[in-house]
FIKEKOL-950327 format. One line per field, with one value per residue (C-alpha): residue number from 1; residue in three letters; x, z, y. Coordinates in pm, whole numbers, plus 50000, padded with zeros to 5 digits. Layout:
BEGIN
k NUM	...
r ALA	...
east X	...
up Z	...
north Y	...
//
This chain:
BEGIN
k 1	2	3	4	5	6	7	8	9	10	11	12	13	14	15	16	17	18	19	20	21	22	23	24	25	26	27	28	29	30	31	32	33	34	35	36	37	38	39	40	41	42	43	44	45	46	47	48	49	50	51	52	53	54	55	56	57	58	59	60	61	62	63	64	65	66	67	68	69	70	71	72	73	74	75	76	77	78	79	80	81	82	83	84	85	86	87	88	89	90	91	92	93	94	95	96	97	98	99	100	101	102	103	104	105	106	107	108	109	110	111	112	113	114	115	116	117	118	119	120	121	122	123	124	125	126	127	128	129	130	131	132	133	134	135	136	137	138	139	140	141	142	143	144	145	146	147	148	149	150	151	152	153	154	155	156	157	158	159	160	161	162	163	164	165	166	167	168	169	170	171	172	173	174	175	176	177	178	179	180	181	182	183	184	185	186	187	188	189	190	191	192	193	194	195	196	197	198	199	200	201	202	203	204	205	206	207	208	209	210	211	212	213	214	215	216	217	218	219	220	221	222	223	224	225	226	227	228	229	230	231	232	233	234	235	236	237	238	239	240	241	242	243	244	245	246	247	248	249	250	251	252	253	254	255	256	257	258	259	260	261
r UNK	UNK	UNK	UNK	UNK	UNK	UNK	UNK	UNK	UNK	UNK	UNK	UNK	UNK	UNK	UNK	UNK	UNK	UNK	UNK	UNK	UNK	UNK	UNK	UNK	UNK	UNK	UNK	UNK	UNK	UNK	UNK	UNK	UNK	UNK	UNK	UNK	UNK	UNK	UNK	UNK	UNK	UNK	UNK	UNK	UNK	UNK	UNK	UNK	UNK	UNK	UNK	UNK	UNK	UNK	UNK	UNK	UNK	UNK	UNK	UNK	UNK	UNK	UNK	UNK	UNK	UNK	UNK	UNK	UNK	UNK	UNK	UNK	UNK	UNK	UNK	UNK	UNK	UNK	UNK	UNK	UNK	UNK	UNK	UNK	UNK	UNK	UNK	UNK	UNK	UNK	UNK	UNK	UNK	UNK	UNK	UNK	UNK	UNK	UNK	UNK	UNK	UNK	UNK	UNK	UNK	UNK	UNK	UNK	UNK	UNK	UNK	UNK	UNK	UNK	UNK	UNK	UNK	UNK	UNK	UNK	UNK	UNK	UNK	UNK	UNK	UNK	UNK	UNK	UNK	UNK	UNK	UNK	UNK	UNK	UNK	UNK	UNK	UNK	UNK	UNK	UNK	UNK	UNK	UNK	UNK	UNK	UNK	UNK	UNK	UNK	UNK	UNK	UNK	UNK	UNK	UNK	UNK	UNK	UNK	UNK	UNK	UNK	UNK	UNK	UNK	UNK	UNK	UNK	UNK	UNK	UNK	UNK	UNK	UNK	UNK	UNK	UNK	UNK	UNK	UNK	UNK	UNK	UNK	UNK	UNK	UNK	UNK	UNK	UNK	UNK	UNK	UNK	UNK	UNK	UNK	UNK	UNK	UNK	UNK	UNK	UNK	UNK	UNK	UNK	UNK	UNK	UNK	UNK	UNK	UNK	UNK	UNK	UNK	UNK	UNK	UNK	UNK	UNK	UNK	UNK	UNK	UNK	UNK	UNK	UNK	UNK	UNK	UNK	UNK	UNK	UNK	UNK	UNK	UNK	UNK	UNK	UNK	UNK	UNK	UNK	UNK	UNK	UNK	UNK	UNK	UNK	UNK	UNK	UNK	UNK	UNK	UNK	UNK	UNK	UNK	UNK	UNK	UNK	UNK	UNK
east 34457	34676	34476	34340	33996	34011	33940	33662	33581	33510	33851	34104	34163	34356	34152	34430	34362	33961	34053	34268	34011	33735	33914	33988	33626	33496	33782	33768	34013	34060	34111	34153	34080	34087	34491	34590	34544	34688	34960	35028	34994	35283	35556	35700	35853	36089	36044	36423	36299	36593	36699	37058	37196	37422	37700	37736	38071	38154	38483	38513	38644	38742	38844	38571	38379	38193	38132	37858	37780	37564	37808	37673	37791	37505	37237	36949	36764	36428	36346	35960	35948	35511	35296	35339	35638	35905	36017	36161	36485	36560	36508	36669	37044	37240	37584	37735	38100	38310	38401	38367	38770	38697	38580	38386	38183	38304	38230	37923	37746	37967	37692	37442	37479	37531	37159	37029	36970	36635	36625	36228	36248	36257	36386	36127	36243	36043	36129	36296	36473	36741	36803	36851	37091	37360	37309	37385	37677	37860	37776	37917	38248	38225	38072	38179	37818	37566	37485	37339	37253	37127	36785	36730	36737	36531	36222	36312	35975	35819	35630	35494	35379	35104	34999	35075	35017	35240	35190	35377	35201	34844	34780	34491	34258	34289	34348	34172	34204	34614	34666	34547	34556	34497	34434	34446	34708	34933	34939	35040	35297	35414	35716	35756	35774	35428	35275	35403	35222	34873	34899	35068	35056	35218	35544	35740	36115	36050	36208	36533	36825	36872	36518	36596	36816	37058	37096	37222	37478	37560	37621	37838	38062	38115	38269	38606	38589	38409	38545	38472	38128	38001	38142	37939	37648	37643	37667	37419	37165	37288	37165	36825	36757	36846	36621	36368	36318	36284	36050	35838	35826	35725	35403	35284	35251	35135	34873	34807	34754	34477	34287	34207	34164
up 84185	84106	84264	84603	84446	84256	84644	84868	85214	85332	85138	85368	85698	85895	85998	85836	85513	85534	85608	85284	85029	85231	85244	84851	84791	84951	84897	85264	85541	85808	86164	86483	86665	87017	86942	86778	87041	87287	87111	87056	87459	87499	87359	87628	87493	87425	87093	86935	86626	86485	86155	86015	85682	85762	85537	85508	85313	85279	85474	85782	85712	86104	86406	86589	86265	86131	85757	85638	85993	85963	86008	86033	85849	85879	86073	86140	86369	86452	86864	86943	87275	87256	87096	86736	86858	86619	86355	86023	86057	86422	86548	86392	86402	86188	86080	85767	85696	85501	85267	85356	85424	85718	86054	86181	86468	86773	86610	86498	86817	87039	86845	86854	87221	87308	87221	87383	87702	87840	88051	88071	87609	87409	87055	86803	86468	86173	86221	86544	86581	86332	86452	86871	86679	86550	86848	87049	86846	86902	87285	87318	87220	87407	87773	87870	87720	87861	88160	88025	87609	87744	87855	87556	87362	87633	87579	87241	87040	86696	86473	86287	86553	86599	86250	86181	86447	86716	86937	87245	87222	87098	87218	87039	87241	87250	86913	86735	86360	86413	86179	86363	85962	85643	85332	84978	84888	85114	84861	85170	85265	85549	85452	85496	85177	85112	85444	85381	85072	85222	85549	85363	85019	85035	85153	84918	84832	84434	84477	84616	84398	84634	84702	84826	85106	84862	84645	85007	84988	84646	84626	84989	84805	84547	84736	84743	84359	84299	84179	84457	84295	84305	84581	84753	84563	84684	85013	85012	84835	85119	85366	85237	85234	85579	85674	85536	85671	86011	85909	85705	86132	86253	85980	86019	86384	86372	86098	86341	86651	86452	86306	86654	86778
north 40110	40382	40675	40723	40824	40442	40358	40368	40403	40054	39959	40160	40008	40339	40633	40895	40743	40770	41100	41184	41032	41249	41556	41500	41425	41676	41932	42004	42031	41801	41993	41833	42162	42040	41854	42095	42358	42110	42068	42446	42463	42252	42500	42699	43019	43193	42958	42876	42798	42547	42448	42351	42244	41891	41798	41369	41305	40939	40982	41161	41518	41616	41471	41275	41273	40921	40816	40958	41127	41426	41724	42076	42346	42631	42718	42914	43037	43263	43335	43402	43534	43553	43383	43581	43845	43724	43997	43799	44007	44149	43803	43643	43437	43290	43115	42934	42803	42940	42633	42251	42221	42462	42302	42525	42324	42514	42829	42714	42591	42897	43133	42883	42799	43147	43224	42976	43204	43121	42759	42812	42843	42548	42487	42411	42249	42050	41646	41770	41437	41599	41871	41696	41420	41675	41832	41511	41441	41775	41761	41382	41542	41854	41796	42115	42207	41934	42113	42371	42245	41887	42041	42224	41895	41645	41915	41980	42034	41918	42144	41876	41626	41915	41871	41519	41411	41174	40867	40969	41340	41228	40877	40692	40729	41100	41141	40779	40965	40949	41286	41653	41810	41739	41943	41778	41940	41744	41426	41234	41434	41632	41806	42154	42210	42064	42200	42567	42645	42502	42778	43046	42998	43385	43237	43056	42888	42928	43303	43162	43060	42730	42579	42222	42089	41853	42214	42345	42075	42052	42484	42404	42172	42397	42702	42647	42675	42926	43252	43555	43686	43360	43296	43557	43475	43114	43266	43455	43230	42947	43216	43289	42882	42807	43175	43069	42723	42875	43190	42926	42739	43033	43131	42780	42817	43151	43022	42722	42951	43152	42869	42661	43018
//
């Protein structure tokens, strides 16, 4: 078998998977309306929506540093304070180093940290585990910031869980199927780059000159050579990547919010 439509029901043992070779079938979307809108009532707002660009070198670059240790070096972030009050522009914050010789952490999660203002918010991010990790590690070295960072991360929120679905949110026997959403256009896949397309297939990365996270890297190793109109090209393609990753967070829930409406 080398298709899902080579199978049939009575072959697939998990629930999600009946669900993908329906929703194929049929070319209909699966919608857990009820989860979903559970899931959406979980987010307390202001909404930090949270995304940074992580920089692994096989050797530590700066103090406290491990091989291959995720090390930030941009991020960005959108803040919803309703449900849908987020302009693309006004709201939004962001920071990116200036080369990958510069150690820019403190500076980095100062401005970060800085805008976290609200206790009652929460930061929202896309496989949200990320985003608490680098977190983590900056604030093991720096306790001068748990006080008041540490709560951010405990209640720190997944975008996907309400659209994937997640154990610890949606137990089985108030969600049995396992997946809230599933449109064929998925292929199995939850990334954001699959799931953007499907709730606004308006928004897209193919007008940006970097499009993936490893071309974030790859264009960040790159600055220090780079003569200056490249330079500042680089920059502000780098800029437009990371922006985008949280507007695309904040469409999807907006999309999400209207369709369990």
């Amino acid at each position: 078998y080398t298709r899902i439509t080579d199978f049939k029901d009575e072959n697939l043992y998990y629930p999600q998977q009946k669900i993908q070779l329906k929703s194929i079938l049929e070319n209909k979307q699966y919608i857990d309306y009820d989860n979903i809108r559970k899931g959406i009532n979980l987010i307390k707002y202001p909404i930090y929506h949270l995304d940074f660009e992580t920089f692994a070198p096989p050797l530590p670059r700066f103090k406290d540093e491990k091989c291959y240790q995720q090390s930030p070096f941009q991020f960005s972030l959108h803040i919803e304070y309703e449900p849908g009050v987020c302009d693309e522009h006004k709201n939004h914050v962001e920071y990116l180093a200036k080369d990958h010789k510069h150690d820019c952490r403190d500076e980095l999660f100062e401005v970060l940290f800085s805008e976290l203002k609200d206790p009652n918010g929460m930061i929202l991010a896309y496989n949200v585990s990320f985003e608490k990790a680098v977190i983590r590690n900056y604030l093991d070295n720096n306790p001068q910031y748990k006080e008041k960072i540490e709560p951010f991360v405990e209640k720190a929120f997944d975008l996907m869980h309400i659209i994937k679905g997640n154990r610890s949110i949606f137990p089985e026997e108030t969600a049995p199927n396992r997946i809230l959403f599933y449109d064929k256009e998925l292929n199995g896949s939850y990334s954001i780059k699959k799931v953007l397309p499907v709730f606004a297939p308006e928004l897209t990365y193919q007008d940006l000159e970097v499009k993936r996270g490893t071309d974030a890297v790859l264009e960040f190793s790159k600055l220090s050579n780079m003569s200056k109109d490249t330079y500042d090209k680089t920059i502000a393609s780098l800029l437009a990547y990371c922006k985008r990753d949280t507007w695309a967070m904040v469409v999807i829930l907006d999309k999400l919010r209207k369709l369990v409406k």
